[in-house]
C-alpha positions in Angstrom: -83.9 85.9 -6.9 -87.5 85.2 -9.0 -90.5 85.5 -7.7 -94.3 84.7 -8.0 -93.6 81.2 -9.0 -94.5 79.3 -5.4 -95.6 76.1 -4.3 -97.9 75.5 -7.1 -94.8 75.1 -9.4 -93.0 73.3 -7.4 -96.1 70.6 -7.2 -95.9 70.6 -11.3 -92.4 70.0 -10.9 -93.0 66.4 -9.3 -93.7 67.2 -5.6 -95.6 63.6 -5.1 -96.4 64.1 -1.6 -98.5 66.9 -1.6 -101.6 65.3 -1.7 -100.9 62.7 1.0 -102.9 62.3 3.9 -100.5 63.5 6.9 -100.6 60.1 8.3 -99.0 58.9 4.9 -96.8 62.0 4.5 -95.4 61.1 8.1 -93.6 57.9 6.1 -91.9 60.2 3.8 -88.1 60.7 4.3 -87.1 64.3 4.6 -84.1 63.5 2.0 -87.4 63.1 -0.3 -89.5 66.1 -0.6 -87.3 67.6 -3.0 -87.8 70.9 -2.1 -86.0 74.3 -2.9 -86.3 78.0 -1.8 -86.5 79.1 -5.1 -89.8 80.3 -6.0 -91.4 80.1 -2.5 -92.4 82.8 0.3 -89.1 82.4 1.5 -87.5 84.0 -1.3 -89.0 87.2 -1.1 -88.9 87.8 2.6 -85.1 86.7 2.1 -84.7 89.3 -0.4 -86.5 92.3 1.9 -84.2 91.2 5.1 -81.3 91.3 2.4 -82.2 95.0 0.9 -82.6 96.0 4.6 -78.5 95.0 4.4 -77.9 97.3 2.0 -79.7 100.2 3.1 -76.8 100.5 5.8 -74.3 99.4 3.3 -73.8 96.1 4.2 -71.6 94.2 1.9 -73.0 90.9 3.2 -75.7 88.8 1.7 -75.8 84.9 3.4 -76.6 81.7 1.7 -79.2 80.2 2.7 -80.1 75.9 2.4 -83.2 73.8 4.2 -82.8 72.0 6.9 -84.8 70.6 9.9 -84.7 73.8 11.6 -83.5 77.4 12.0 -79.8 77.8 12.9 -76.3 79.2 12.0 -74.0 77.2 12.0 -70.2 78.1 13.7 -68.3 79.8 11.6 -70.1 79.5 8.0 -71.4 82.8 6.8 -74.9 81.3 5.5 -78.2 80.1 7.4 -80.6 77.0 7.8 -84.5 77.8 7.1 -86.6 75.6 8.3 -88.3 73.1 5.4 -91.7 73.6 6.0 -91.9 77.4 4.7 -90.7 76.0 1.4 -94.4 74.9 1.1 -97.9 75.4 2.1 -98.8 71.5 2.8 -96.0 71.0 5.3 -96.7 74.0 6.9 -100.0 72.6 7.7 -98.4 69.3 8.6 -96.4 71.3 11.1 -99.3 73.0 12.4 -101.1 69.9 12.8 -97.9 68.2 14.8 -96.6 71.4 17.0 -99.7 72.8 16.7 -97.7 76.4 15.7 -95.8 77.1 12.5 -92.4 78.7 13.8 -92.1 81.9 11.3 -94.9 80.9 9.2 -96.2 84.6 9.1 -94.1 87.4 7.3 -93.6 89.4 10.5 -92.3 86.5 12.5 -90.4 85.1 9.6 -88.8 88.4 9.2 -88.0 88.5 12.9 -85.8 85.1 12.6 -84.0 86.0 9.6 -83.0 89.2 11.1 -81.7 87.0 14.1 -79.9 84.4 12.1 -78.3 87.2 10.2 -77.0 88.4 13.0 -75.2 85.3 13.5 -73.7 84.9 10.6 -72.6 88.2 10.2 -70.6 87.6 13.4 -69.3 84.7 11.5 -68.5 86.6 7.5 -66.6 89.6 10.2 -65.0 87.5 12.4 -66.7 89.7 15.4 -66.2 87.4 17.7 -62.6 87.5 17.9 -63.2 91.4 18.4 -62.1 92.6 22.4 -64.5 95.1 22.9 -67.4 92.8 21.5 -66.4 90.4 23.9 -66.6 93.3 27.1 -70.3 93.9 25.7 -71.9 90.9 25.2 -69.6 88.3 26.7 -67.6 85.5 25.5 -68.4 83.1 23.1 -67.2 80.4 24.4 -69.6 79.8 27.5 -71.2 77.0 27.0 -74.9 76.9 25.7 -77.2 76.1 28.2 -80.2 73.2 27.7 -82.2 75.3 30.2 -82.6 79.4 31.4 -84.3 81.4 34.1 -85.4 84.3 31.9 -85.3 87.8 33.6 -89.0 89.7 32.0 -88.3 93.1 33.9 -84.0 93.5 33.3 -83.2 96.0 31.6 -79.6 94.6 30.2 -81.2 93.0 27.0 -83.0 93.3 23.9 -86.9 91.6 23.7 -86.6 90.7 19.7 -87.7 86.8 19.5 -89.4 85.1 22.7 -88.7 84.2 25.4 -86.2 86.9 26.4 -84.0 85.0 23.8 -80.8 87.1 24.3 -81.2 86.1 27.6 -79.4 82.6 27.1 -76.2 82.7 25.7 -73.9 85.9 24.8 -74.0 84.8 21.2 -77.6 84.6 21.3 -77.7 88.1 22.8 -75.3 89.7 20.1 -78.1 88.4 17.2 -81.3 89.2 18.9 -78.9 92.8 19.7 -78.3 93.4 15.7 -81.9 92.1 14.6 -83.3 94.8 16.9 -80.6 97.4 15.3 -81.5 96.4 11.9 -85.4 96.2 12.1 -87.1 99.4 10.4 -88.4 102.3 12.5 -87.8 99.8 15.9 -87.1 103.1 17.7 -84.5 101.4 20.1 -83.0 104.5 20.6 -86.4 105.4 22.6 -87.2 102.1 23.4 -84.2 101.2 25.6 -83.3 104.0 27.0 -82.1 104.5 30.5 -80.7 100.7 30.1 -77.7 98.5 29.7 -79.0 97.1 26.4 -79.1 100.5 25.1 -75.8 100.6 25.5 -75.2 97.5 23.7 -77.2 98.9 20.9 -74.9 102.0 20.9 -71.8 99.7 20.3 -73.7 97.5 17.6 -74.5 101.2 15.8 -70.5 101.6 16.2 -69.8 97.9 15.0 -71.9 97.9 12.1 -70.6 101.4 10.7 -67.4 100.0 11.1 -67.6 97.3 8.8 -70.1 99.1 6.3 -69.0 99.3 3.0 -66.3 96.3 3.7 -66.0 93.1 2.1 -66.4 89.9 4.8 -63.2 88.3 5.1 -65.4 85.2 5.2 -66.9 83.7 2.2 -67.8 80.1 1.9 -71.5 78.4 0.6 -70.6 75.8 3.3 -73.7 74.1 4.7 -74.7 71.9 7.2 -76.8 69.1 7.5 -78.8 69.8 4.7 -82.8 68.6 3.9 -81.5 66.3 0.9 -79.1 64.7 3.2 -81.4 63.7 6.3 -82.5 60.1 5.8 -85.4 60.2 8.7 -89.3 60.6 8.2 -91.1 63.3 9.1 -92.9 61.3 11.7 -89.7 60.1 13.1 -88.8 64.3 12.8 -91.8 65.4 14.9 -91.5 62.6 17.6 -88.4 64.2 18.2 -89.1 67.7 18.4 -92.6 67.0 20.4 -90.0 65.3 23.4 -87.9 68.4 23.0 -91.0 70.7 23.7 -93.0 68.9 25.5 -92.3 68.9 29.0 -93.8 66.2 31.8 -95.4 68.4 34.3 -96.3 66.3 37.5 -100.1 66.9 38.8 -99.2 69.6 41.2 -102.1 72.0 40.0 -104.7 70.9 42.5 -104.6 73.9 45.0 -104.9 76.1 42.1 -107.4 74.4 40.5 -109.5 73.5 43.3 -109.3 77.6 44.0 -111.0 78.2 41.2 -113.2 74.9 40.7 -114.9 72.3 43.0 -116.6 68.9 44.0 -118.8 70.1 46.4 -122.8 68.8 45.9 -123.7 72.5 45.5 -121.9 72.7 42.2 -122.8 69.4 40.7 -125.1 70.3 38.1 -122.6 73.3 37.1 -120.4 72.4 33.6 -117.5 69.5 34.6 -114.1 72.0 34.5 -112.2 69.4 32.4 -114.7 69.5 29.4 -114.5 73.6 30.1 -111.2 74.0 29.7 -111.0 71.6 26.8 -114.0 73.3 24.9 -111.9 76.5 25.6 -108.7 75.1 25.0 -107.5 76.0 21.5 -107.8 80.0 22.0 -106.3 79.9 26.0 -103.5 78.3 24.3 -102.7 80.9 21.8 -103.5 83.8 24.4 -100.9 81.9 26.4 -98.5 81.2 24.5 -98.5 85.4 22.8 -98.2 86.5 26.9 -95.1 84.3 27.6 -93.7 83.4 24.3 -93.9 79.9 25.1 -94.6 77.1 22.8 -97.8 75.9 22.2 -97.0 72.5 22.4 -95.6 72.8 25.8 -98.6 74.7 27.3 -100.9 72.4 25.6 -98.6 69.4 27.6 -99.6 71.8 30.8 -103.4 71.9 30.0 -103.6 68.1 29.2 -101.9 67.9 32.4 -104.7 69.9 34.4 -107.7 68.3 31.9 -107.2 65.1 33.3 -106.9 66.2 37.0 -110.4 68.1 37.2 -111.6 65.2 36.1 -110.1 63.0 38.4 -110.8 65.0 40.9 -114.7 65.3 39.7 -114.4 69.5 39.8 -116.3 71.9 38.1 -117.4 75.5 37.3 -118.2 77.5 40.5 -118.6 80.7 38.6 -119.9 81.7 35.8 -118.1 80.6 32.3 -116.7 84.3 31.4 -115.2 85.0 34.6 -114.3 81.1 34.6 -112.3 81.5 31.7 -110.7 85.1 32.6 -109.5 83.7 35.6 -108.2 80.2 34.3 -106.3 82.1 31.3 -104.7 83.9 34.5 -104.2 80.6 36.7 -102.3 79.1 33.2 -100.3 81.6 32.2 -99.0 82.2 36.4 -98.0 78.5 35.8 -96.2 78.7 32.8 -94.2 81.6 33.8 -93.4 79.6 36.9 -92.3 76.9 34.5 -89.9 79.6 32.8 -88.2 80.6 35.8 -87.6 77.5 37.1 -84.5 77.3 35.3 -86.7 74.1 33.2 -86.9 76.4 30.4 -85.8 74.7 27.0 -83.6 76.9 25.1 -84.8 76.6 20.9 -80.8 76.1 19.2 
């Protein structure tokens, strides 16, 4: 792969859009950003997940192709990458929609690669089809869930990617599994022990030594649905995946908020709690969403949700702004672990 070329080449090379206002670049069909991973970001965190391979003698590198999101598809020994890590303007269009960039840093990006590879090494080995893998992690063939109660405190699986990801389906649990196996100095030896997923590490540790040094009897540069073959806009793109994320939540807050706010005539010069919260909004948010692994989006659905309760219900501050905002963080992120283990959970396919 070639390096230290980027964006800014890729803008010389006729990227038209780059200097479009969002609400113009919203217009533009995906099929026409003309965009590659070749000379980007991607390429050199693709190439460090890839020498990470062959460290432990892997004989497997995937192929890789944008798309609208990340994903592995069944059977094809390759992986979609997301289209807005092919350059720094959409990354800030995605930031500006979702309000997060999913892998947008090195470290996360390096966690979802891992991931994906461990799907589609499953697929290149045919692991699946494997007995024993099947005892360990479960068969493939249980359906995916669109929802999931995650467990925090068990014991049985791997944290890798959030929220207790290798919680939701068995194939999900065999990827987040191998990206824990393959990440440098992760320790899980240490980490896990006294566990069942320790034991499932133990068998990945067998699995992959197995197949080291072996060619995949798998090799295809299949893809599926590709960037240059998706005919929506980006606008009609991010109207979709805000409904996907962005859960309804009905105005059942008010015991919790009126604990910590009121409307009581002693309080009524005090700070109104919805222009609080939203003043505070942006970093409760991101605190948040790092305790609970939880899309931004969604808690920011959750904290629109409360915003325009206080002030319907005329509260405000009864303490003092720090302890206020301690406390609220705490009221915010009780309620989106509630949300979690409700079983309301959307799983990210």
């Amino acid at each position: 792969m070639t390096t230290g070329r980027g964006a800014a080449q890729q803008s010389r090379e006729g990227l038209w859009w780059v200097d479009l206002s969002d609400e113009e670049l919203l217009q533009v069909r995906m099929c026409d950003l003309n965009l590659s991973i070749q000379g980007t970001v991607l390429e050199a965190r693709i190439a460090r997940v890839h020498q990470e391979l062959a460290e432990r003698r892997l004989l497997f590198a995937p192929h890789y192709w944008l798309a609208d999101e990340w994903f592995c598809p069944d059977g094809i020994p390759g992986i979609a990458v997301p289209f807005y890590l092919a350059h720094p303007r959409l990354e800030r269009l995605e930031k500006s929609q979702l309000l997060e960039v999913e892998g947008g840093d090195e470290a996360w990006c390096l966690k979802i690669l891992r991931h994906e590879i461990g799907h589609a090494i499953e697929n290149a080995f045919r692991l699946r089809l494997k007995k024993q893998r099947r005892k360990v992690f479960g068969r493939s063939s249980v359906p995916y869930p669109e929802y999931y109660s995650p467990r925090p405190y068990s014991k049985s699986f791997v944290l890798h990617l959030d929220p207790w990801y290798a919680q939701s389906h068995p194939d999900e649990d065999f990827a987040e599994t191998f990206a824990v196996w393959l990440t440098p100095n992760s320790q899980w030896r240490e980490r896990y022990r006294g566990g069942k997923a320790l034991k499932k590490l133990e068998y990945m540790d067998q699995l992959m030594g197995d197949i080291a040094g072996k060619t995949p009897p798998v090799s295809n540069n299949k893809t599926l649905d590709p960037l240059d073959g998706i005919t929506k806009t980006l606008g009609e793109h991010y109207e979709y995946r805000r409904r996907k994320y962005g859960h309804e939540h009905p105005s059942f807050y008010d015991k919790d908020l009126r604990f910590l706010f009121s409307d009581r005539p002693e309080f009524s010069k005090n700070p109104l709690a919805g222009s609080f919260i939203r003043r505070k909004q942006r970093n409760i948010r991101a605190v948040v969403s790092r305790w609970t692994g939880t899309y931004q989006y969604t808690i920011d659905k959750v904290l629109e949700a409360m915003i325009v309760r206080c002030s319907e219900l005329g509260l405000r501050l009864m303490l003092s702004e720090e302890d206020t905002l301690k406390q609220f963080t705490v009221l915010l992120t009780v309620q989106t672990m509630n949300y979690l283990h409700s079983g309301r959970h959307r799983v990210a396919l």
